[in-house]
LOTOR-578865 format. One record per residue (C-alpha): residue number from 1; x, y, z. Coordinates in Angstrom, 2 decimals, decimal comma, m for minus. Layout:
REM residues N
   k       X       Y       Z
 NUM       X       Y       Z
...
REM end
This chain:
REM residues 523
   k       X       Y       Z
   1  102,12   85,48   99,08
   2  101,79   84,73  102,53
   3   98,71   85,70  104,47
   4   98,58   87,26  107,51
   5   97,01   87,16  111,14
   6   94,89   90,01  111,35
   7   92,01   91,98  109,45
   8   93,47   95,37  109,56
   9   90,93   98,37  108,51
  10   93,05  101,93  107,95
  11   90,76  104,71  106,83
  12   91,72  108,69  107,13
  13   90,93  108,75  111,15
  14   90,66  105,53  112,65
  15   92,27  102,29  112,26
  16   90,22   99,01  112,91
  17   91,97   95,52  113,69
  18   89,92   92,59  114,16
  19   93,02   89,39  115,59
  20   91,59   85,81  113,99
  21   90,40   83,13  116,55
  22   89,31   80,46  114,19
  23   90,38   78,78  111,17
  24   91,12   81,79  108,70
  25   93,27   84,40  108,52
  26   92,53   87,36  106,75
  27   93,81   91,03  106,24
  28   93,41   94,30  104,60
  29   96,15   96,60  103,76
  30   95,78  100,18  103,03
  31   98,30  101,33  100,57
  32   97,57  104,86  100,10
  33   95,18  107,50  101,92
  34   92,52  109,36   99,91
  35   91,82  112,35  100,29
  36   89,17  114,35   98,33
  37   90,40  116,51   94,79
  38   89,55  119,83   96,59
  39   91,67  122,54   98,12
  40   95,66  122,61   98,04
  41   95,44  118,70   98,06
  42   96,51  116,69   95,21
  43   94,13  113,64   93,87
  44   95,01  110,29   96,28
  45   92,38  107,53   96,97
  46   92,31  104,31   99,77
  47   93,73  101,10   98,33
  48   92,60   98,12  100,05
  49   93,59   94,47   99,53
  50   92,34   91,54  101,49
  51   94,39   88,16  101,44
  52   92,10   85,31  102,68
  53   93,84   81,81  103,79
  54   92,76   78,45  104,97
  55   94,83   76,67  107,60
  56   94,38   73,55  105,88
  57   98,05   72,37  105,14
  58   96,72   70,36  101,81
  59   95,65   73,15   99,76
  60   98,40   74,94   97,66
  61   99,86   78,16   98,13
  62   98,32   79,18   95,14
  63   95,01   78,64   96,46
  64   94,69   81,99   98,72
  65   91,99   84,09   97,37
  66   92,80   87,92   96,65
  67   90,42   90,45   96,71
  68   91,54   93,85   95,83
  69   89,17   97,24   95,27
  70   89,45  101,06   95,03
  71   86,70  103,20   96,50
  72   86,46  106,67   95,17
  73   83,81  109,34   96,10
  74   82,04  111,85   93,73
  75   79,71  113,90   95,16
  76   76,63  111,38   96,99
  77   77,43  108,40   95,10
  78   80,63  105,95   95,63
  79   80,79  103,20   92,69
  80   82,63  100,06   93,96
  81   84,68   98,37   91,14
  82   85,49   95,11   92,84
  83   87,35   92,08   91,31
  84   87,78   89,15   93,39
  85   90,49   86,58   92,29
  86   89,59   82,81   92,81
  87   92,14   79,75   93,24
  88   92,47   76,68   91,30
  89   89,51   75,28   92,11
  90   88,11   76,33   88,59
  91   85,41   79,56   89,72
  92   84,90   81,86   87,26
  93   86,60   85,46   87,95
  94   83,48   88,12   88,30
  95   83,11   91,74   88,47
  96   80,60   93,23   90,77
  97   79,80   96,81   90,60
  98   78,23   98,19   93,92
  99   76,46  101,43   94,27
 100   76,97  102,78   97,84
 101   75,09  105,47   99,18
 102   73,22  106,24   96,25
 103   69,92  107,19   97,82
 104   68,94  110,35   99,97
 105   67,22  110,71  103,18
 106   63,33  109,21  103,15
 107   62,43  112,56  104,06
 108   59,83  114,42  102,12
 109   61,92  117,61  102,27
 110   64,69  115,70  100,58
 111   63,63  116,33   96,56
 112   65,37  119,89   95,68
 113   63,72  122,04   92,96
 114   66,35  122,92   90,34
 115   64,92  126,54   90,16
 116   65,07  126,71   93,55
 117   67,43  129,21   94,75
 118   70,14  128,01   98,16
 119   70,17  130,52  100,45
 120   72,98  129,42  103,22
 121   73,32  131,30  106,38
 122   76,24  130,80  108,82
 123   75,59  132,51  112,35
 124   78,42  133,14  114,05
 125   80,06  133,74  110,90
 126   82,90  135,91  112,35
 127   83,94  132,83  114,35
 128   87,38  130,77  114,23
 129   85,27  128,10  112,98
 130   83,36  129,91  110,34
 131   86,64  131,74  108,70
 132   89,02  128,91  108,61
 133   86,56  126,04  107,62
 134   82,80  126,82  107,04
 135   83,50  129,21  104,49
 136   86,59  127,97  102,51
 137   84,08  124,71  102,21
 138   81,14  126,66  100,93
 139   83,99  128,28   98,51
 140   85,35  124,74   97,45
 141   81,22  123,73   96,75
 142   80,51  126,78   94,75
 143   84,05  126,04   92,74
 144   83,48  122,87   91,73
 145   80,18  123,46   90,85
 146   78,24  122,01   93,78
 147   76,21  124,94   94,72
 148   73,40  126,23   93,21
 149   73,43  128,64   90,18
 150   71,21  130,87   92,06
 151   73,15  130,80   95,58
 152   73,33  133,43   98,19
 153   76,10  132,91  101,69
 154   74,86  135,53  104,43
 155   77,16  135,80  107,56
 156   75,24  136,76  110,89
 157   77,13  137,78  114,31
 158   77,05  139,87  117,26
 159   79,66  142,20  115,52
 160   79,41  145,34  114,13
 161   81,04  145,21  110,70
 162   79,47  145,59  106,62
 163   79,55  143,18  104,17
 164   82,54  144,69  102,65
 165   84,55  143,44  106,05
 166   83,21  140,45  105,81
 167   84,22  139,80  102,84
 168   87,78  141,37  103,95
 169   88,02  138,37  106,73
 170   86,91  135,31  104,57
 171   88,70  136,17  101,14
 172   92,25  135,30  102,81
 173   91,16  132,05  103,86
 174   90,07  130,86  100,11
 175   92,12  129,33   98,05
 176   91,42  126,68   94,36
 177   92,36  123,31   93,78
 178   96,05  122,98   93,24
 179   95,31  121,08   89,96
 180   92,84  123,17   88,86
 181   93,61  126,96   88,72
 182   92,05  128,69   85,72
 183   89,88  131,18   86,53
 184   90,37  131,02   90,16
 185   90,30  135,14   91,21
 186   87,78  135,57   89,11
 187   85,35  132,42   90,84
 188   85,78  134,53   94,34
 189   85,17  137,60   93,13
 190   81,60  136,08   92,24
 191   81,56  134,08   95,81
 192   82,35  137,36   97,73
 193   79,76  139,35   95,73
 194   77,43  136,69   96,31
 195   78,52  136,79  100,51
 196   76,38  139,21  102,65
 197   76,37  140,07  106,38
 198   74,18  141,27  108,80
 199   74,56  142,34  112,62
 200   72,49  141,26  115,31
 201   71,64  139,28  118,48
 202   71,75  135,38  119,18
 203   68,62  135,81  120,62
 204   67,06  139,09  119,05
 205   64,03  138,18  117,05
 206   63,84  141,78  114,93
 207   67,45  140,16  113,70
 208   66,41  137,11  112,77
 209   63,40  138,89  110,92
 210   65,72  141,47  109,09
 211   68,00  137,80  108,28
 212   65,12  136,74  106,62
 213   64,26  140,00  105,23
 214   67,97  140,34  103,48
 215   67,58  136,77  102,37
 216   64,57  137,34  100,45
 217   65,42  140,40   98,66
 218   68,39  138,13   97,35
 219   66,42  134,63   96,65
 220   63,46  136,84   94,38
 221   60,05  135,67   93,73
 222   61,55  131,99   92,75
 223   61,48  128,94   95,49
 224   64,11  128,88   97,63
 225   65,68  126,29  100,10
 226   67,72  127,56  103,11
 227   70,27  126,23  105,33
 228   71,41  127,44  108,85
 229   74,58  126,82  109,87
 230   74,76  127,57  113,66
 231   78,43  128,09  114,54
 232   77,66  129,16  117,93
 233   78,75  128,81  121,48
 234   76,88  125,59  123,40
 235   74,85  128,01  125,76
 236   73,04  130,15  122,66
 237   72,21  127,24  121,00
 238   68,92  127,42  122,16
 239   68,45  130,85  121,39
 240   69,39  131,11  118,39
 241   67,26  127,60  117,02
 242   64,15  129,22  118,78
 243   64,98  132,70  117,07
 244   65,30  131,74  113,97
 245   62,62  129,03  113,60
 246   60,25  131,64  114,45
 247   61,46  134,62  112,27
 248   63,56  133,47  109,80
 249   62,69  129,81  108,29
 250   61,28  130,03  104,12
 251   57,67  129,16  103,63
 252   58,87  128,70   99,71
 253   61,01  125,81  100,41
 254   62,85  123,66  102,73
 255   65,09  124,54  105,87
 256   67,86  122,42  107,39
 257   69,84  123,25  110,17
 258   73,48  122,30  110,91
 259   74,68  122,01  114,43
 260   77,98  121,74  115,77
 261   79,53  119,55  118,50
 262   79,65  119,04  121,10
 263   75,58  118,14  120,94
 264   75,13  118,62  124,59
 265   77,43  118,72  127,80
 266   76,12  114,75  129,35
 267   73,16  113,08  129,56
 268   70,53  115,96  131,04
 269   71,91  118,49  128,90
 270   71,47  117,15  125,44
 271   67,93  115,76  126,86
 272   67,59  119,87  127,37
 273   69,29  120,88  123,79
 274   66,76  118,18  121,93
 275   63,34  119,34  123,28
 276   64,74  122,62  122,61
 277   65,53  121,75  119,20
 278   62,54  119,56  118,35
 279   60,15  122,01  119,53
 280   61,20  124,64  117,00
 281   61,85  121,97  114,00
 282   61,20  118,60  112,76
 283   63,52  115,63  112,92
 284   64,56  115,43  109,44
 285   65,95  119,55  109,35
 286   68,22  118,80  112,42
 287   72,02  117,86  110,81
 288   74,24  117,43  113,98
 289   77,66  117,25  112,61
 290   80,60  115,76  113,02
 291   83,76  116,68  111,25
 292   85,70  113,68  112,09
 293   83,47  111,35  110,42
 294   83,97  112,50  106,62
 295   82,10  110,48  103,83
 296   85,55  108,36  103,47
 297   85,19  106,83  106,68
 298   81,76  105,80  106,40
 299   81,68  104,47  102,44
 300   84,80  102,58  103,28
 301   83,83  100,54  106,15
 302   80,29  100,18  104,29
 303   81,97   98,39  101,26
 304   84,28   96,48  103,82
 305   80,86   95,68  105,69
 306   77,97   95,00  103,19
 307   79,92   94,50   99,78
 308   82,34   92,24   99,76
 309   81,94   88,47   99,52
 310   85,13   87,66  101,92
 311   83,77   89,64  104,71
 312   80,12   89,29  104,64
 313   80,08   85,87  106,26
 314   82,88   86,44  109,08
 315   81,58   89,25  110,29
 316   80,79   87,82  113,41
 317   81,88   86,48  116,65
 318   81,79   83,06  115,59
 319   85,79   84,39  113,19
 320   86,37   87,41  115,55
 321   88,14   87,56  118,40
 322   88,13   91,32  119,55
 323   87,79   94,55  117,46
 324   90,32   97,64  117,81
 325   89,30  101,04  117,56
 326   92,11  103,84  117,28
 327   92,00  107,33  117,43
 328   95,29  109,59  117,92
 329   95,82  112,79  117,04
 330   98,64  115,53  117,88
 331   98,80  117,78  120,70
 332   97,88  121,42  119,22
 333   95,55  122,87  121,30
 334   94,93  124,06  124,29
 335   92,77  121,28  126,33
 336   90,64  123,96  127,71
 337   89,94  125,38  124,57
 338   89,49  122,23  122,28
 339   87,37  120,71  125,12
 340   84,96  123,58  126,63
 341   82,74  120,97  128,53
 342   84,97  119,64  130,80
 343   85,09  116,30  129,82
 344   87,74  116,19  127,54
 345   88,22  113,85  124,75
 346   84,88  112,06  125,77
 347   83,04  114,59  125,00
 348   84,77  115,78  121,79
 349   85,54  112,61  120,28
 350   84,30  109,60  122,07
 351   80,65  110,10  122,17
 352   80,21  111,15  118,66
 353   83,18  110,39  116,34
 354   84,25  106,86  118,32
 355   80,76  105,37  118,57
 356   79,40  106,16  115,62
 357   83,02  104,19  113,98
 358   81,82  101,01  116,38
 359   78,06  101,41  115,32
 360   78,98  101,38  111,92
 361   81,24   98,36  112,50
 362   78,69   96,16  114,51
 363   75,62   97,35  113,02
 364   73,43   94,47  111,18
 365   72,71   94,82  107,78
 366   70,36   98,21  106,97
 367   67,36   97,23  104,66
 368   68,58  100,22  102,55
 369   71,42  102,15  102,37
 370   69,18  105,16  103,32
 371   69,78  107,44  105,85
 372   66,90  106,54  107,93
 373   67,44  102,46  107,76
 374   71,27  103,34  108,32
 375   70,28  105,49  111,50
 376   68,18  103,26  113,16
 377   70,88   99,96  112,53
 378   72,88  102,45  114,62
 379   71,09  103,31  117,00
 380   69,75   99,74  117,11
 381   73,17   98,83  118,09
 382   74,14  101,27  120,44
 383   71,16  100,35  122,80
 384   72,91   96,54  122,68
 385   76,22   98,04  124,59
 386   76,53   97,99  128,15
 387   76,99  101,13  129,97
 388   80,49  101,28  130,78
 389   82,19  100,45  134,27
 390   85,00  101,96  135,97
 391   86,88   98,30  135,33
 392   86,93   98,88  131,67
 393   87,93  102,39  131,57
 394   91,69  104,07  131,63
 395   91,06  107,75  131,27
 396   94,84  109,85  131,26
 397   96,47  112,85  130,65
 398   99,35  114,08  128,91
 399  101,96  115,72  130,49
 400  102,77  118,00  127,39
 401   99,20  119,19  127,16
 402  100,12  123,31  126,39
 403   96,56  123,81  128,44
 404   97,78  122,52  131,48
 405   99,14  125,65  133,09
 406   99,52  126,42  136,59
 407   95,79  127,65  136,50
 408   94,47  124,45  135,11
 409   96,76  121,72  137,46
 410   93,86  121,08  139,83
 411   90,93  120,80  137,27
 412   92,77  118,70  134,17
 413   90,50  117,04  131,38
 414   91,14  113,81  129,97
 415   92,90  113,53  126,61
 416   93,43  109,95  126,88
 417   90,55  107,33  126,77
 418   91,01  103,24  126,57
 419   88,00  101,29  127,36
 420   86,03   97,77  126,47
 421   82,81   97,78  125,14
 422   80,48   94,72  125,55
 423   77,71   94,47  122,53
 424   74,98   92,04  124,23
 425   73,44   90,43  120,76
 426   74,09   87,51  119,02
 427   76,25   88,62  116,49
 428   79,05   90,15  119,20
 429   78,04   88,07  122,18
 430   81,46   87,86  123,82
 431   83,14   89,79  121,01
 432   85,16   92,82  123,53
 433   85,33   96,02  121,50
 434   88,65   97,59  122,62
 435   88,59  101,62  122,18
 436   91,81  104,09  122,26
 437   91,48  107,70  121,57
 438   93,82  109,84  122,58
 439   96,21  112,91  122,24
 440  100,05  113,13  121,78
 441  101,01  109,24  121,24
 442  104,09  107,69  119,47
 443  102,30  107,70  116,02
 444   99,82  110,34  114,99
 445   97,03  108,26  113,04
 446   95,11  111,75  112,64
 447   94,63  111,95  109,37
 448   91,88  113,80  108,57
 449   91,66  116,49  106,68
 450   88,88  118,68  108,21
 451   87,82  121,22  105,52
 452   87,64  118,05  103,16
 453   85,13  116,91  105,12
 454   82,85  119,80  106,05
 455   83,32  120,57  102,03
 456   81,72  116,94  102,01
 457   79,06  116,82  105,04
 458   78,17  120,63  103,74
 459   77,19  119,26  100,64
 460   75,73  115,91  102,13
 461   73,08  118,71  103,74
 462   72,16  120,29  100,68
 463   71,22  116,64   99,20
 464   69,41  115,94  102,10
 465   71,41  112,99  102,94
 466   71,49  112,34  106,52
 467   73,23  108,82  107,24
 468   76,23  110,67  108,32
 469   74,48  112,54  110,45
 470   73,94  111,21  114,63
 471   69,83  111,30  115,32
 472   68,20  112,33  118,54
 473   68,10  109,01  120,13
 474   71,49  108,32  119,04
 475   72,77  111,07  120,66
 476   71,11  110,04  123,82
 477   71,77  106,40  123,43
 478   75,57  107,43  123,04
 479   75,82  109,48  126,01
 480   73,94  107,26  128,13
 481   76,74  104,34  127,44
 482   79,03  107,04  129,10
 483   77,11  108,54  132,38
 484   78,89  105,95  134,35
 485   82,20  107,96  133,39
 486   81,07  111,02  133,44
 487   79,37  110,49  136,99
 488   82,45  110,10  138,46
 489   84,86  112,66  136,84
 490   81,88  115,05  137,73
 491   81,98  113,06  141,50
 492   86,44  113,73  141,19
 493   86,12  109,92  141,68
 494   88,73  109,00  138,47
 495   92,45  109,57  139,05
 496   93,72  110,76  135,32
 497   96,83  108,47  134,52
 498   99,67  110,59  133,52
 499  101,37  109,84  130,05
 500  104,25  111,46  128,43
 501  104,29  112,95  125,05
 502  105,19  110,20  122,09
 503  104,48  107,70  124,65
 504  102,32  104,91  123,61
 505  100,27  106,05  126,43
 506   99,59  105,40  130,28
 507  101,22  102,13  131,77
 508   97,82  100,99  133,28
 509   96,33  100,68  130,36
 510   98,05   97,47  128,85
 511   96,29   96,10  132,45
 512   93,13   96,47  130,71
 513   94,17   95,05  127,19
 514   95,89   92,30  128,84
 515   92,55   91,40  130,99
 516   91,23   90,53  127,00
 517   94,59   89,05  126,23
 518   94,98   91,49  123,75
 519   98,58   93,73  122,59
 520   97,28   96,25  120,20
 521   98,28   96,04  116,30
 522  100,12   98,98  116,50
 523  102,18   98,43  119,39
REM end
């Protein structure tokens, strides 16, 4: 089989190319896209096989050295089954099982009491957000057995209904596994008895206090462990975290918070949002998540990274030439609504969902694969790249963007972002990391399936595992790579590049590739 000239890294939102520039050539092909058994969405998994070949004209064909492996994820733990195929020279065939992600977060709080009851509260919980994907994924959990047996879901919002409408607004929106149906009605029936709702202020402390009230009468006398799931507008963030840590937090257990993107609105304002946040709770309750980057992503690039023997030693600048990060997705959304901070796709998908893909790429080898030694690798390298310059940005706009009406002409947001990121360390010392995220391209690599993944970061939460999860100083560290950017669209310094729909994107931007002497793999 003949090899070919590039490492190529699909996984369910991004794609990651890496173009030779010594000696080998190497590649990964993706033959099918997983997806996890949960609901309406048959069984797939990710299929990669690597191909690596010398130049050297004197060894035989036969010679090229296949490595192929399946990655599958059950609940926290992803076994790698890997069998690498050796040439002629006489090696042995191995096996090598790998354990990936196997431990929890180092936190204290991280051991759960099996008579312990879960008490899960989503505020907001009339919300687009909370209907169509918080609670289907709570549903999914308690359906396949993921939730606790002792389990209560309480809804909190500004609206004035009972827990019988509650229950009237979520039930449509639940559905089983298409290969698993028995007893379906009858498992939400018991998730809908076990929902409750309560009416009340972001920032009214007698409602957090009657929240906590309501959630005791349900949990008993036993322990319990709690988890808030703040589905709220940016600007009651703080409101609500200060509200609730006061009035409403378990002495019998531990609490965890969930918080939605975007995790700030720049620079200044997440500083604001975390001494908000860390004033009312520690560290290790804060989960700031991001939908985009499901457990697939990460375990996939983590087996690509630390366990396999063809990769291990090129992963470096000395065998790499550049690094390609793609993000696309369809146009299906109003700009103004997908993007409420007026930054666009930097804000939505850049500083969390793209960086944490290129920390996860460059980072150096954790100590552990715990949370804590994964988050500081990352954040490690995140403080290597430069802050960006207006040379090695293209920032554009579609054309077809259904949120660009007459009211919107003279205040567009970007939906288009190509940059080059330097990493100043010795691993990627002159290594460019080339970044395109965008909306309404030629090919629509958005492949994510978002209820899959809050199913899995939901459950991720209750474990206590927080590796997927972006820390306080990576938050900061992230936006701090962008202020240059964000300076000037906040300055009206950056003319958007227009780009038609099912384009490959704005014109100017092969300018920028070609600087690196770079065409992109899927071009």
């Amino acid at each position: 089989m003949a090899s070919l000239s590039s490492v190529s890294l699909s996984t369910s939102s991004s794609e990651t190319s890496i173009f030779r520039s010594t000696n080998w050539k190497l590649s990964v092909l993706t033959t099918v896209v997983r997806t996890f058994p949960m609901i309406k969405k048959s069984r797939t998994q990710i299929n990669y096989v690597a191909y690596v070949q010398s130049h050297d004209v004197n060894r035989p064909q036969s010679s090229i050295r296949s490595t192929s492996f399946n990655v599958e994820g059950s609940g926290s733990t992803t076994s790698l089954d890997e069998e690498v195929k050796v040439d002629t020279s006489g090696v042995e065939s191995t096996k090598f099982p790998f354990p990936l992600f196997e431990t929890q977060s180092s936190s204290s709080d991280a051991q759960t009491d099996d008579s312990a009851s879960l008490s899960i509260a989503v505020i907001g919980a009339t919300g687009v957000l909370a209907r169509t994907k918080i609670f289907p994924a709570l549903f999914a959990l308690y359906y396949s057995g993921q939730l606790s047996e002792k389990f209560g879901i309480f809804g909190y919002s500004r609206k004035k209904l009972t827990e019988e409408d509650l229950r009237a607004i979520i039930a449509p929106t639940l559905s089983c596994r298409i290969d698993h149906q028995e007893n379906c009605e009858e498992k939400m029936d018991a998730f809908l008895k076990r929902t409750f709702y309560l009416n009340g202020g972001y920032d009214n402390q007698e409602g957090m206090s009657k929240l906590n009230t309501l959630m005791e009468e349900v949990e008993g006398k036993f322990g319990a462990n709690r988890i808030f799931y703040l589905s709220v507008p940016q600007e009651a963030l703080n409101d609500v975290a200060s509200s609730l840590a006061e009035k409403a937090q378990t002495q019998r257990g531990w609490n965890r918070v969930i918080i939605e993107k975007p995790f700030g609105l720049g620079s200044f304002s997440s500083h604001q949002l975390t001494t908000s946040l860390l004033s009312n709770f520690e560290e290790k309750q804060l989960y700031r998540i991001d939908h985009l980057l499901g457990r697939n992503t990460i375990e996939n690039l983590a087996v690509l990274r630390f366990s396999n023997l063809v990769f291990m030693p090129l992963w470096n600048r000395s065998y790499i030439h550049n690094i390609q990060v793609t993000f696309s997705e369809e146009l299906g959304m109003q700009t103004s609504a997908r993007y409420p901070n007026g930054y666009g796709i930097l804000g939505d998908v850049v500083h969390s969902h793209i960086f944490q893909t290129v920390a996860l790429l460059a980072m150096e080898p954790p100590v552990t694969l715990d949370g804590e030694d994964v988050r500081y690798e990352k954040v490690k390298v995140l403080k290597s790249i430069r802050k960006l310059e207006s040379a090695d940005v293209i920032l554009g706009h579609c054309e077809a963007d259904s949120g660009s009406n007459s009211k919107d002409k003279d205040n567009l947001m970007p939906t288009y972002f190509g940059a080059v990121l330097h990493i100043d360390n010795a691993r990627w010392d002159g290594v460019p990391f080339l970044i395109k995220a965008s909306q309404g391209l030629k090919k629509n690599r958005y492949n994510v399936d978002v209820t899959d993944s809050y199913e899995q970061l939901v459950h991720d939460v209750i474990d206590g595992d927080n590796h997927l999860f972006m820390r306080s100083d990576e938050v900061e560290v992230a936006w701090n790579i962008l202020s240059p950017v964000l300076s000037e669209l906040d300055n009206n310094n950056v003319t958007l590049e227009h780009y038609d729909f099912g384009s490959k994107g704005p014109d100017k931007a092969d300018n920028l590739w070609a600087k690196h002497g770079v065409k992109w793999s899927d071009d």
